[in-house]
N, CA, C and O atoms as CSV, one atom per row, in Angstrom:
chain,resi,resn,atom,element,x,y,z
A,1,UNK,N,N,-18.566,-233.780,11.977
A,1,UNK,CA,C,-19.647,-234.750,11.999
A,1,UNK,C,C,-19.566,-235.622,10.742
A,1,UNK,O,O,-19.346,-235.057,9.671
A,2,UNK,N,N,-19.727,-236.967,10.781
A,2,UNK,CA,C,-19.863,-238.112,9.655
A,2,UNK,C,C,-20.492,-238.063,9.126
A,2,UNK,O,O,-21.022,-237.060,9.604
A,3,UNK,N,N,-21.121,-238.335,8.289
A,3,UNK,CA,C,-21.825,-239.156,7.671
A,3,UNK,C,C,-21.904,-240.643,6.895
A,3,UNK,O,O,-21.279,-241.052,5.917
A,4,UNK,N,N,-22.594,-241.075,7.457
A,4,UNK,CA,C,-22.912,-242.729,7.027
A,4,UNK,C,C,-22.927,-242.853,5.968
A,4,UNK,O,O,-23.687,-242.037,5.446
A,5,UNK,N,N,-22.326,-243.669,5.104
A,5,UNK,CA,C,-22.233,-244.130,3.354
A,5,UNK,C,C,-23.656,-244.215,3.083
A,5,UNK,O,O,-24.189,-243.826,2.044
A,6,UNK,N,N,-24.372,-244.864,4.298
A,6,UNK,CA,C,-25.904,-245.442,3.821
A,6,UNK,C,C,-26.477,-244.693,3.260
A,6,UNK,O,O,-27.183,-244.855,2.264
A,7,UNK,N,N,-26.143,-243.380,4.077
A,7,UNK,CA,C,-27.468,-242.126,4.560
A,7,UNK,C,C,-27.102,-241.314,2.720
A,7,UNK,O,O,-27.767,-240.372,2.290
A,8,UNK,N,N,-26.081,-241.895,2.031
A,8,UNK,CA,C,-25.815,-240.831,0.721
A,8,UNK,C,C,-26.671,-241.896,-0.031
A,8,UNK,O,O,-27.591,-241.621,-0.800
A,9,UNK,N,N,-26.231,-243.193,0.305
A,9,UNK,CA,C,-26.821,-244.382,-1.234
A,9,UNK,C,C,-28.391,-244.043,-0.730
A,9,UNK,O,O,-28.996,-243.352,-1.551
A,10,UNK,N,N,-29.052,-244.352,0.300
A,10,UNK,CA,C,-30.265,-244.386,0.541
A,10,UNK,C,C,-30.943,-243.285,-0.484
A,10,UNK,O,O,-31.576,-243.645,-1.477
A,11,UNK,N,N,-30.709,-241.713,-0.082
A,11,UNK,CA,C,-30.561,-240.745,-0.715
A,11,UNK,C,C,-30.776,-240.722,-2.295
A,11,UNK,O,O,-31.800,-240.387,-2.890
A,12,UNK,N,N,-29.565,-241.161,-2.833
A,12,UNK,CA,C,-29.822,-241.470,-4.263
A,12,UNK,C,C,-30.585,-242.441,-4.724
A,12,UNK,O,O,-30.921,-242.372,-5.906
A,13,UNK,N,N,-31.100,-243.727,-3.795
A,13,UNK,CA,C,-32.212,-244.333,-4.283
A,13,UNK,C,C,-32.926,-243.582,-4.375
A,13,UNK,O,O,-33.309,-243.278,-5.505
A,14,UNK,N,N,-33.466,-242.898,-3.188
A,14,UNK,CA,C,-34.974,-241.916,-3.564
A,14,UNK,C,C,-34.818,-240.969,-4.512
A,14,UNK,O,O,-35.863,-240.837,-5.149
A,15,UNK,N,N,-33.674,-240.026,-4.990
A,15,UNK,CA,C,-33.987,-239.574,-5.871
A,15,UNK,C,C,-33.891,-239.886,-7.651
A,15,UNK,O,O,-34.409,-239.286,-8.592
A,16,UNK,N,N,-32.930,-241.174,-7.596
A,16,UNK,CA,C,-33.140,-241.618,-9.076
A,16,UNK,C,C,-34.154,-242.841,-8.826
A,16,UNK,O,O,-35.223,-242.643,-9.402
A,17,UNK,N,N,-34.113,-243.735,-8.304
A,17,UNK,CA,C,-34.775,-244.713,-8.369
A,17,UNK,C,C,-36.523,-244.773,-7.969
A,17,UNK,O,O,-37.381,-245.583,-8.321
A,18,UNK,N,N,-36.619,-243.391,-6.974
A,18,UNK,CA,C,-37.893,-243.720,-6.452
A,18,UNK,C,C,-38.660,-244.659,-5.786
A,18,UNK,O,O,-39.872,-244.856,-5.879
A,19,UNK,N,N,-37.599,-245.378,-4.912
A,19,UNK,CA,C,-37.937,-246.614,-4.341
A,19,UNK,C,C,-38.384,-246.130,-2.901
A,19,UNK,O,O,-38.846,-247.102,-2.304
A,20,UNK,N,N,-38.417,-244.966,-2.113
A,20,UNK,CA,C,-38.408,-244.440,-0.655
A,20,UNK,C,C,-39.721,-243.087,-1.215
A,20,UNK,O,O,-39.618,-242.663,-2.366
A,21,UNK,N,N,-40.658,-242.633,-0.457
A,21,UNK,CA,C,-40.742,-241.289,-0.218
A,21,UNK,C,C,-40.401,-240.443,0.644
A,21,UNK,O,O,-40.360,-239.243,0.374
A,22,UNK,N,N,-40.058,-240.992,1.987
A,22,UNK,CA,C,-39.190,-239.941,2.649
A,22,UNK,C,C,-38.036,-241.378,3.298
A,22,UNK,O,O,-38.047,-242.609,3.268
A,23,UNK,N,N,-37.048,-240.159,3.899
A,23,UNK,CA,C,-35.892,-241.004,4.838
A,23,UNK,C,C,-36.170,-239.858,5.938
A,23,UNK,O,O,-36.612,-238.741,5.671
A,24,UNK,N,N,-35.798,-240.383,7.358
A,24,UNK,CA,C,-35.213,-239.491,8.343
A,24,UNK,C,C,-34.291,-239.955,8.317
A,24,UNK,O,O,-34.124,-241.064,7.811
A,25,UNK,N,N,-32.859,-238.874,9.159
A,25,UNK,CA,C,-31.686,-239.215,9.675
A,25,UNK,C,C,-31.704,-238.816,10.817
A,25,UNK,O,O,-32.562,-237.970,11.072
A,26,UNK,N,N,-30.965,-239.174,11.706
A,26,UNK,CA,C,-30.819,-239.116,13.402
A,26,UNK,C,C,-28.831,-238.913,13.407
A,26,UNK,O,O,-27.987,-239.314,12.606
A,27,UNK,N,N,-28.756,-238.399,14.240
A,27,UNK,CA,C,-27.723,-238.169,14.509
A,27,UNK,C,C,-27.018,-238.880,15.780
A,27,UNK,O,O,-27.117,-238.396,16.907
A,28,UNK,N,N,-26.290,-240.079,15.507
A,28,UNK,CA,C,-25.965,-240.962,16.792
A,28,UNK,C,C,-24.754,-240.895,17.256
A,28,UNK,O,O,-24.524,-241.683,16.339
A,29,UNK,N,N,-23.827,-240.755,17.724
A,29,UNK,CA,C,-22.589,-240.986,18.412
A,29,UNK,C,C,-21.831,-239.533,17.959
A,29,UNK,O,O,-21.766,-238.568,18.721
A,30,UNK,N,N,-21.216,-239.551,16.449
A,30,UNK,CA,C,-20.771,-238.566,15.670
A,30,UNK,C,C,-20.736,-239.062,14.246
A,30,UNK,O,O,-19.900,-239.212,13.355
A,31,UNK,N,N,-21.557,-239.181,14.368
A,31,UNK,CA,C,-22.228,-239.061,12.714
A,31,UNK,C,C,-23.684,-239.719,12.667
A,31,UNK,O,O,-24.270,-240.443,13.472
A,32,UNK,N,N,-24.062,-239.177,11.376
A,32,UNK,CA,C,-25.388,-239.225,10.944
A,32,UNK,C,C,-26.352,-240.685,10.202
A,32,UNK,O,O,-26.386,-240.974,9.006
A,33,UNK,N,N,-26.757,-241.103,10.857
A,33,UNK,CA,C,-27.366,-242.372,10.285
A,33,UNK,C,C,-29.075,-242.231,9.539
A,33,UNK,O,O,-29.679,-241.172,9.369
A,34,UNK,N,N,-29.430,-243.232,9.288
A,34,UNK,CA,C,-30.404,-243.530,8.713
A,34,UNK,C,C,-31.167,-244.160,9.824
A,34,UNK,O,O,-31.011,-245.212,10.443
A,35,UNK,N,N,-31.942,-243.308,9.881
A,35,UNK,CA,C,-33.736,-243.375,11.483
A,35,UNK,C,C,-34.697,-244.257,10.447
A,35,UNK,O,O,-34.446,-245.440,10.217
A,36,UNK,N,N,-35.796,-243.576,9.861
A,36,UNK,CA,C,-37.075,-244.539,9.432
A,36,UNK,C,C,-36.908,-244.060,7.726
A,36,UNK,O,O,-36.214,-243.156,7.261
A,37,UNK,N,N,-37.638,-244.835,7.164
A,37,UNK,CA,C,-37.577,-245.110,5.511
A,37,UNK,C,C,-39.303,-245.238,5.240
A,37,UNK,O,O,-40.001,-246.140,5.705
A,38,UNK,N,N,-39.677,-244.370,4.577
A,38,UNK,CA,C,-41.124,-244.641,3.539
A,38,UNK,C,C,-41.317,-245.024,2.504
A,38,UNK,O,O,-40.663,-244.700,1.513
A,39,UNK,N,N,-42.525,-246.013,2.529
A,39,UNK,CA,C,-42.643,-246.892,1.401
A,39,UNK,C,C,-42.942,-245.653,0.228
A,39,UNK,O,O,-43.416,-244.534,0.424
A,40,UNK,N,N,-42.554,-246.187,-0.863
A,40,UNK,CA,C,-43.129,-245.171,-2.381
A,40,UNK,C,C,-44.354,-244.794,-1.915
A,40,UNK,O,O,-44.525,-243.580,-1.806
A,41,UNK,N,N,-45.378,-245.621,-1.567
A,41,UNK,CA,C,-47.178,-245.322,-1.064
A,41,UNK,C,C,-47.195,-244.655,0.606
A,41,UNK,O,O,-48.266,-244.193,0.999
A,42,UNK,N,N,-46.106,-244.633,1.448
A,42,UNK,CA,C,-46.440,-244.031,2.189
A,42,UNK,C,C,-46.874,-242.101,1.674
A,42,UNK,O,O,-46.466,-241.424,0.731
A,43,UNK,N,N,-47.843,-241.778,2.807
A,43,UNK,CA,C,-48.441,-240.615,2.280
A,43,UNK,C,C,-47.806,-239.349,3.559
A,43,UNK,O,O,-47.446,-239.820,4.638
A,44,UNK,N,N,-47.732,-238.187,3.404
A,44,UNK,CA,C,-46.988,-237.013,3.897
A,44,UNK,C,C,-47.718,-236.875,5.515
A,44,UNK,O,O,-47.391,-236.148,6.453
A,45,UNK,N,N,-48.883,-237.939,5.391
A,45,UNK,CA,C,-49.382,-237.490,7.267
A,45,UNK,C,C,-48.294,-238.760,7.660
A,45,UNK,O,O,-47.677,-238.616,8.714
A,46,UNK,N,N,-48.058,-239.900,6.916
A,46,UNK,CA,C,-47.081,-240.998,7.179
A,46,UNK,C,C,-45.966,-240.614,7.892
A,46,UNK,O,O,-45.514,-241.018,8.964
A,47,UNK,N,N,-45.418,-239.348,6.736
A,47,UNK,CA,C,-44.056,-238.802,6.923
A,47,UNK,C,C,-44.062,-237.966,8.438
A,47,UNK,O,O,-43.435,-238.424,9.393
A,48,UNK,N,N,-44.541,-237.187,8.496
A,48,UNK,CA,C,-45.246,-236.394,9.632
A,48,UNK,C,C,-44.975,-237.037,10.897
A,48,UNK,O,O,-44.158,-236.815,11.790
A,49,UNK,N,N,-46.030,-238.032,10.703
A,49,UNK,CA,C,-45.883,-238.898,12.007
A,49,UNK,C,C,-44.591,-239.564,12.227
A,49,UNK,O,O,-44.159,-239.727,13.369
A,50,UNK,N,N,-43.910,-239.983,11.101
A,50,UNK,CA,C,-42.369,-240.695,11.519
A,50,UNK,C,C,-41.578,-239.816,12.540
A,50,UNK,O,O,-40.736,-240.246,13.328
A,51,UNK,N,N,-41.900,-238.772,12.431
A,51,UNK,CA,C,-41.013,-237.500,13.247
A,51,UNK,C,C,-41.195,-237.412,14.531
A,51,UNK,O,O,-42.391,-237.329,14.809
A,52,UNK,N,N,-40.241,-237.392,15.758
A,52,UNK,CA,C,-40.376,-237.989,17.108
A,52,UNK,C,C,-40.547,-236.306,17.825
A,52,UNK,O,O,-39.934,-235.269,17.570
A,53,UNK,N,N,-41.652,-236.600,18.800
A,53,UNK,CA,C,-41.848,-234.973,18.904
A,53,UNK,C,C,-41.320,-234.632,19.951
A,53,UNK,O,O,-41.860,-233.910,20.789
A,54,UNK,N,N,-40.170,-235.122,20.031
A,54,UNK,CA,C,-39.256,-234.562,21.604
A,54,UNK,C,C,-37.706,-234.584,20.663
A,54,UNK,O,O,-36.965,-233.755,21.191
A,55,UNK,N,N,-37.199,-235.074,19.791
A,55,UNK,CA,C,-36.263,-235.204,19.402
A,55,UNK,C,C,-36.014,-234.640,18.322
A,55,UNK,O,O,-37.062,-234.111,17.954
A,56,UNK,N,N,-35.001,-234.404,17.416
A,56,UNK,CA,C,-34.515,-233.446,16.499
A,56,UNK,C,C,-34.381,-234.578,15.214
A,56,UNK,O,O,-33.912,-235.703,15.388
A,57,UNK,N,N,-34.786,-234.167,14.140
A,57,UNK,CA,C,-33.936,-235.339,12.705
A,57,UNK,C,C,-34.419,-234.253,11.431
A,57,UNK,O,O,-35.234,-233.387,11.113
A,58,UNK,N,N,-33.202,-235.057,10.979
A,58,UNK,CA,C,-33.300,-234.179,8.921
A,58,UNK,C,C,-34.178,-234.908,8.404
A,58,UNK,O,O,-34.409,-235.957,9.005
A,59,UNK,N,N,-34.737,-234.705,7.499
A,59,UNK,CA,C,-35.399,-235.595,6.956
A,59,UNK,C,C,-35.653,-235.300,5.451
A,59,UNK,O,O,-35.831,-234.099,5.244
A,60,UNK,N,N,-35.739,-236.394,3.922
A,60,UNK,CA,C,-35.994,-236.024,3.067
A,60,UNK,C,C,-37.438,-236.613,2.634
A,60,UNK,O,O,-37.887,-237.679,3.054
A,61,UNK,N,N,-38.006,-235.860,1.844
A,61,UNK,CA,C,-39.473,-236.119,1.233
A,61,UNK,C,C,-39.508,-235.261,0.191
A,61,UNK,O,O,-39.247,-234.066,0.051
A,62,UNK,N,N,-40.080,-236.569,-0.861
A,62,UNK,CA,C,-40.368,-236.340,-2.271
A,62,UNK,C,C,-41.528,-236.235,-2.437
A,62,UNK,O,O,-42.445,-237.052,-2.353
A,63,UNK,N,N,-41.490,-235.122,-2.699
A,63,UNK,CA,C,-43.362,-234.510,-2.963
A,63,UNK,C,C,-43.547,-234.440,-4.450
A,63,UNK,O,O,-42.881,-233.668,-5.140
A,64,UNK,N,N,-44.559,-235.343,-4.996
A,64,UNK,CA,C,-45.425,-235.195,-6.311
A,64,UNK,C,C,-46.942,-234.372,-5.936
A,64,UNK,O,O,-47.775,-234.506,-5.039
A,65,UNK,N,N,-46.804,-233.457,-7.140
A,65,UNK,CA,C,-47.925,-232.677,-7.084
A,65,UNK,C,C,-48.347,-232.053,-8.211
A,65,UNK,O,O,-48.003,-232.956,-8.973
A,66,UNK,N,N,-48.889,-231.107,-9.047
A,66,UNK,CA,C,-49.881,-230.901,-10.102
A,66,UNK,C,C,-49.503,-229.471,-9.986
A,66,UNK,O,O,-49.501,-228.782,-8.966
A,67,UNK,N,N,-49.097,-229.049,-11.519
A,67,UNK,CA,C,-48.858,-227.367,-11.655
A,67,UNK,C,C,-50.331,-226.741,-12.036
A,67,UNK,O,O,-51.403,-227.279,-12.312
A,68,UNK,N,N,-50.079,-225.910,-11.973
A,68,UNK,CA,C,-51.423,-224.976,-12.600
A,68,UNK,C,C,-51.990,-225.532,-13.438
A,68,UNK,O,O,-53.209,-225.707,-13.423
A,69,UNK,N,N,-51.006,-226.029,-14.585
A,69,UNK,CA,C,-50.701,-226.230,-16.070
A,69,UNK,C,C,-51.075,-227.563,-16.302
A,69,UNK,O,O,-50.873,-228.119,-17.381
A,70,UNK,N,N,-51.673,-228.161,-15.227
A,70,UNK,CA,C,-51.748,-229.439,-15.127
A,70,UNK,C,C,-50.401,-230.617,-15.274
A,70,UNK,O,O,-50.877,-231.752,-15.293
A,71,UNK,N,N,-49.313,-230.623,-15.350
A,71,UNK,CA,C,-48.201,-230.958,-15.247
A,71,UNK,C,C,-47.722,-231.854,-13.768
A,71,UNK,O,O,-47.573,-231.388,-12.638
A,72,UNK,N,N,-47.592,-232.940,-14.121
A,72,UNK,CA,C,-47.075,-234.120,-12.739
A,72,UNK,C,C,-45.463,-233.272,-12.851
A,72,UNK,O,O,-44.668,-233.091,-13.773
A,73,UNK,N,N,-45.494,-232.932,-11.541
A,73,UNK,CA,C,-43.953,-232.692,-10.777
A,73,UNK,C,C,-43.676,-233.300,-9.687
A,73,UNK,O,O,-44.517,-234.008,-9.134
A,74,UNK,N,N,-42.152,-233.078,-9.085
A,74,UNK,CA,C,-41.552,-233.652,-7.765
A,74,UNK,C,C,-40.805,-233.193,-7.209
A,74,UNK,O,O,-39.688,-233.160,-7.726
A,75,UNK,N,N,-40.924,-232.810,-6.357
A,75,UNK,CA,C,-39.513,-231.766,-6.073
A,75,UNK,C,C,-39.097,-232.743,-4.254
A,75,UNK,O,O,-39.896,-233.390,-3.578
A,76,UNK,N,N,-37.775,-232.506,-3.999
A,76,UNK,CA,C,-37.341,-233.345,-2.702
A,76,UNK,C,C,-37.110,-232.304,-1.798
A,76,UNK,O,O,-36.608,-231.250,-2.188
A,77,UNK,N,N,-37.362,-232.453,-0.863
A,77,UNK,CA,C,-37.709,-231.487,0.486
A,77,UNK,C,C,-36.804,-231.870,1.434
A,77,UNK,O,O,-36.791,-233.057,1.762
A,78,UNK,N,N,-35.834,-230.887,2.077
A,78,UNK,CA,C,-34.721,-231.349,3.222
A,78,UNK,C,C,-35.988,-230.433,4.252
A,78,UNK,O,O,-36.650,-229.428,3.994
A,79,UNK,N,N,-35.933,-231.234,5.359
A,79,UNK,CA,C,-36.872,-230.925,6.229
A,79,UNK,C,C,-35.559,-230.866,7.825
A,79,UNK,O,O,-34.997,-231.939,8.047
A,80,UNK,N,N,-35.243,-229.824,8.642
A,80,UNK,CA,C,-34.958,-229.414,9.302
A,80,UNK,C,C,-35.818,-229.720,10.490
A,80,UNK,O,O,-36.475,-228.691,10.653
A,81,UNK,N,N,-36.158,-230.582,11.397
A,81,UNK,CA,C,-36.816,-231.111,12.580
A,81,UNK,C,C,-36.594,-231.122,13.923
A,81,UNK,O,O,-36.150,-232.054,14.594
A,82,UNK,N,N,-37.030,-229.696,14.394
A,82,UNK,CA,C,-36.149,-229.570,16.189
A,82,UNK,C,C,-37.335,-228.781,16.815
A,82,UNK,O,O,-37.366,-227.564,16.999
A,83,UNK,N,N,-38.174,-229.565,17.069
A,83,UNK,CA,C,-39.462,-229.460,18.154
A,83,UNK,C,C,-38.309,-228.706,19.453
A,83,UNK,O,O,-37.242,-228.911,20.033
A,84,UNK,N,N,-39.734,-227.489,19.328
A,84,UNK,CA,C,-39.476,-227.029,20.823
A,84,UNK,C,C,-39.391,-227.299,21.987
A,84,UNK,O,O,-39.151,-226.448,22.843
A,85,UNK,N,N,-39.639,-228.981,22.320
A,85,UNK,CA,C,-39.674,-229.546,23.740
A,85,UNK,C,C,-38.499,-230.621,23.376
A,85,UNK,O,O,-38.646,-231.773,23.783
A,86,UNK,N,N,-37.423,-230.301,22.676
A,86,UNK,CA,C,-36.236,-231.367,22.361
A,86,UNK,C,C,-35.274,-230.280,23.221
A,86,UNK,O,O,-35.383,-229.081,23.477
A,87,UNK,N,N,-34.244,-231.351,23.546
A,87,UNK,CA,C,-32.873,-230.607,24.258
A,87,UNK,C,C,-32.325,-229.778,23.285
A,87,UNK,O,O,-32.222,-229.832,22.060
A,88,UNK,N,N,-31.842,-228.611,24.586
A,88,UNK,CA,C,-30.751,-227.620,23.704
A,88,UNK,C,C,-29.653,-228.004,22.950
A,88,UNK,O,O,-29.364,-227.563,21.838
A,89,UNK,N,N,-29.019,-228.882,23.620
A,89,UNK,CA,C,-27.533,-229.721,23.121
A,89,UNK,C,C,-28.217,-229.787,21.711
A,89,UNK,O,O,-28.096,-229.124,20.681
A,90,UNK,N,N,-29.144,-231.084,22.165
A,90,UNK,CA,C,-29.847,-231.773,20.529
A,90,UNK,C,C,-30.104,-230.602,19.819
A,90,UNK,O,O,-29.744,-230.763,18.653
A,91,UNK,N,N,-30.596,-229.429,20.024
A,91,UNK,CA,C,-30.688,-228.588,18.822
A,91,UNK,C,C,-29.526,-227.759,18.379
A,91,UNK,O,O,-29.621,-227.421,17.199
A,92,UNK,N,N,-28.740,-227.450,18.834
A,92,UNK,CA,C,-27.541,-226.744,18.946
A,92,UNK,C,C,-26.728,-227.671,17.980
A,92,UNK,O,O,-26.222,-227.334,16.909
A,93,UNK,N,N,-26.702,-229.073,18.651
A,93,UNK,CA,C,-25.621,-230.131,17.553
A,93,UNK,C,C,-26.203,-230.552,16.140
A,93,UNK,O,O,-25.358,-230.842,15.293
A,94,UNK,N,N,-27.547,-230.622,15.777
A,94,UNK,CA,C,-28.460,-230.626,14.650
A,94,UNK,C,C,-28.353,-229.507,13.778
A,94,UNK,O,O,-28.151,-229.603,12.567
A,95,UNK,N,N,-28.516,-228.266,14.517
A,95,UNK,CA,C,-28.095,-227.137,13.638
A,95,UNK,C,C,-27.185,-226.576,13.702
A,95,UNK,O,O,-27.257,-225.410,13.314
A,96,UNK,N,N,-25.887,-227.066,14.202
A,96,UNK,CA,C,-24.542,-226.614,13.664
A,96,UNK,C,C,-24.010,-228.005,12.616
A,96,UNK,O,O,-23.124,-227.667,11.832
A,97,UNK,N,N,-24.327,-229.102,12.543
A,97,UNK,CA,C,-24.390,-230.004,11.591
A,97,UNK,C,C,-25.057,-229.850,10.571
A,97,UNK,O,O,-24.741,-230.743,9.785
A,98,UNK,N,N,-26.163,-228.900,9.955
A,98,UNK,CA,C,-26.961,-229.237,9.142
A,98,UNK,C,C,-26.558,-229.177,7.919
A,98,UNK,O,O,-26.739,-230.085,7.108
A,99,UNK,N,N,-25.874,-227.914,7.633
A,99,UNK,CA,C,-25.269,-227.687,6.348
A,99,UNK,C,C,-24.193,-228.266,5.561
A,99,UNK,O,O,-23.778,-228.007,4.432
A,100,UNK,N,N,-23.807,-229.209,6.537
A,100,UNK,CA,C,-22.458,-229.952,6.419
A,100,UNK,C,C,-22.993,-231.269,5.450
A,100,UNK,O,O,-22.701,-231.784,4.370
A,101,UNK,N,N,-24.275,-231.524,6.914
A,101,UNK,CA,C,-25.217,-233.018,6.284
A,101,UNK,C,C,-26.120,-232.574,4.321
A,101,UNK,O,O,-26.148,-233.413,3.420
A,102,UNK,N,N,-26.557,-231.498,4.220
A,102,UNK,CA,C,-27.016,-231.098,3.301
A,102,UNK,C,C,-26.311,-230.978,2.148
A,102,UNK,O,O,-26.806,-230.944,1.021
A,103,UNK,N,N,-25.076,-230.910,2.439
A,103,UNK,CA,C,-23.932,-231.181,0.832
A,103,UNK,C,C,-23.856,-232.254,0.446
A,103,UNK,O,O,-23.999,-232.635,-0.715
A,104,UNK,N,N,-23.575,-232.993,1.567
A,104,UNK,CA,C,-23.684,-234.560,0.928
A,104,UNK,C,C,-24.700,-234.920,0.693
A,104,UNK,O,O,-24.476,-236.129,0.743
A,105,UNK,N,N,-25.982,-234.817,0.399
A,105,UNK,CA,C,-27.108,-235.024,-0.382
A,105,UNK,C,C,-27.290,-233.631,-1.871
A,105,UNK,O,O,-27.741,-232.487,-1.815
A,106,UNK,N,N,-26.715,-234.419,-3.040
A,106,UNK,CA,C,-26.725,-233.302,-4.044
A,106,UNK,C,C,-28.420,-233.708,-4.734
A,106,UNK,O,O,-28.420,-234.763,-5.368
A,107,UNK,N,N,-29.693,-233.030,-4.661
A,107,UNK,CA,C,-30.534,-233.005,-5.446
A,107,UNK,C,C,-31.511,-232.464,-4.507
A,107,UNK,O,O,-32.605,-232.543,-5.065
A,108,UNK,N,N,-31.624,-232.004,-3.461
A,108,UNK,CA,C,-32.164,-231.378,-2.238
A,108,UNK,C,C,-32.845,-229.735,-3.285
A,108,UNK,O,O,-32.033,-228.888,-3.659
A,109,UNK,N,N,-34.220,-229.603,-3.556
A,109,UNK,CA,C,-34.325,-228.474,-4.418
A,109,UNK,C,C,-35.315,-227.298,-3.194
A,109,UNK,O,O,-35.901,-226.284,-3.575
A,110,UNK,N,N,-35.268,-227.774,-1.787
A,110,UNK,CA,C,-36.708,-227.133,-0.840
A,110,UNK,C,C,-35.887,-227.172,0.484
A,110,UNK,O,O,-35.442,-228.294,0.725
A,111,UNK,N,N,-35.625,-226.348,1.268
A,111,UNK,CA,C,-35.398,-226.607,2.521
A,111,UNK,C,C,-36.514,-226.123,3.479
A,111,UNK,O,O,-37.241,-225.168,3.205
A,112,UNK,N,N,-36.584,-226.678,4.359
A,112,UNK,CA,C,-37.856,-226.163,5.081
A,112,UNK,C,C,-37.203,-226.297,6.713
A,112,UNK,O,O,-36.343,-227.165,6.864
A,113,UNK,N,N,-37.583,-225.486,7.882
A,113,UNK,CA,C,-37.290,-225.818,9.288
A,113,UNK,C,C,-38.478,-225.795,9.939
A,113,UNK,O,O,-39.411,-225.079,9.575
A,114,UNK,N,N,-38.514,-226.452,10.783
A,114,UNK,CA,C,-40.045,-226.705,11.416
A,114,UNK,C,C,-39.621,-226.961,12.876
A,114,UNK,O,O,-38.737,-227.740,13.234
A,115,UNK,N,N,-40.305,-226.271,13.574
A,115,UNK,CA,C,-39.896,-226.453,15.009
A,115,UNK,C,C,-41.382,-227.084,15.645
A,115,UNK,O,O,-41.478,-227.304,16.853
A,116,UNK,N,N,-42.372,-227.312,14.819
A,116,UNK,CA,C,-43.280,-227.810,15.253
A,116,UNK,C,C,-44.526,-228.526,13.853
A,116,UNK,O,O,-44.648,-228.019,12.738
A,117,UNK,N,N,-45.234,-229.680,14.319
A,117,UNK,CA,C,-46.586,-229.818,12.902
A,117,UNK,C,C,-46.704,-228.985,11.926
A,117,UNK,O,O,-46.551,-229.225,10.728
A,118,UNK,N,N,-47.043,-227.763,12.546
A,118,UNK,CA,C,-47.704,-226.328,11.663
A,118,UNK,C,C,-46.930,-225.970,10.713
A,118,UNK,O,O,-47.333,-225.644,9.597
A,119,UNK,N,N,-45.780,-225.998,11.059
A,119,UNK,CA,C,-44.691,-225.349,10.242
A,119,UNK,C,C,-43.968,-226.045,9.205
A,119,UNK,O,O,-43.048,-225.554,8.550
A,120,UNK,N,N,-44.519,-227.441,9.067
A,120,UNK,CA,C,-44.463,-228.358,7.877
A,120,UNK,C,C,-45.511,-228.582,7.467
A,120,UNK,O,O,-45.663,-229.614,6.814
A,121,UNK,N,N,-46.674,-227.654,7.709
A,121,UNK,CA,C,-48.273,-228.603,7.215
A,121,UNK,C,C,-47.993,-228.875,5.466
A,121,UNK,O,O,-47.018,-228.460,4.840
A,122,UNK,N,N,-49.089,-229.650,4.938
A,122,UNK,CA,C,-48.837,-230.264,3.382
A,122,UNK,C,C,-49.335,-228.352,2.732
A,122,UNK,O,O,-48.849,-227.765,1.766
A,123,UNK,N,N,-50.161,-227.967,3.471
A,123,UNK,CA,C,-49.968,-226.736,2.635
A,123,UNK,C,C,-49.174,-225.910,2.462
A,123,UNK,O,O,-49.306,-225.114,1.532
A,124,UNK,N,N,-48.198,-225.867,3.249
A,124,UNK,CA,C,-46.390,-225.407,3.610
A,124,UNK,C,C,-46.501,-225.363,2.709
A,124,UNK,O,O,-46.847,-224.440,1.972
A,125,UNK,N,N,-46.002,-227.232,2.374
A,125,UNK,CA,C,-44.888,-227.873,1.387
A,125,UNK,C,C,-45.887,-227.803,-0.066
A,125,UNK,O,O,-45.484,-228.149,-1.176
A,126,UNK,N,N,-47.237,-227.287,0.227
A,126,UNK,CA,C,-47.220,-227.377,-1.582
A,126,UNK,C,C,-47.484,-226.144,-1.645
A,126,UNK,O,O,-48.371,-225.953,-2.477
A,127,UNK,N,N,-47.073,-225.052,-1.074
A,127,UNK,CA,C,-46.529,-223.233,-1.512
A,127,UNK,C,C,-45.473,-223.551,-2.031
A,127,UNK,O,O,-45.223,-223.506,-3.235
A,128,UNK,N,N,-44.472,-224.042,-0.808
A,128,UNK,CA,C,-42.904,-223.738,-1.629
A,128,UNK,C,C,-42.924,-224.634,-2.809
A,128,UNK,O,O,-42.174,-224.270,-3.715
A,129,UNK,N,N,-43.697,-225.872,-3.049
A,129,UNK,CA,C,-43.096,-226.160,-4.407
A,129,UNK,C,C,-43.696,-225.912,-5.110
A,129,UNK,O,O,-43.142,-226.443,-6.072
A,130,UNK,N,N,-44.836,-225.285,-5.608
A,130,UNK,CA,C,-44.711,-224.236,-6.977
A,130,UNK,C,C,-44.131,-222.701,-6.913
A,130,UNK,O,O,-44.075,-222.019,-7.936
């Protein structure tokens, strides 16, 4: 499986530049492209909703949030996306691709799989990142 030059530069915008809060990727022909892009101000129900609930996509999101300690952090979230009412193929070819797609993004510090809403809620994602 490919990957698209885009889908790495996009990538490193969001994590040095901070110009995106999340990307999806979709997986088209044989290789991996770039699906939808969030503004810096889009917010995590934003991200949520970008996600097609019959279809499968990776997706990254940069979560800022507040330590105990009071401390601004960020950590980037590879999000694993294969709703239970998506085709077998589609999940089968998504998750025998995933780990392949996940090297070529070096700064990925959270993986998460979600086969449905619940299983990405924002309270998920702010357990695993503290």
């Amino acid at each position: 499986m490919a990957v698209h030059d885009d889908c790495k530069l996009k990538f490193h915008e969001l994590k040095t530049k901070r110009i995106y809060r999340f990307i999806t990727f979709k997986i088209e022909g044989q290789q991996v492209v770039v699906d939808k892009i969030g503004t810096p101000e889009a917010s995590y129900d934003d991200f949520a909703a970008s996600l097609p609930a019959d279809e499968c996509r990776y997706a990254v999101f940069d979560f800022d949030f507040t330590t105990d300690e009071n401390c601004q952090k960020s950590k980037i979230f590879f999000i694993a996306w294969a709703p239970d009412t998506s085709k077998i193929r589609n999940k089968m070819v998504y998750a025998s691709s995933k780990d392949r797609f996940k090297r070529e993004l070096d700064g990925i510090q959270v993986e998460l799989q979600a086969t449905d809403p619940s299983e990405m809620s924002l309270d998920i994602v702010k357990g695993r990142a503290l």
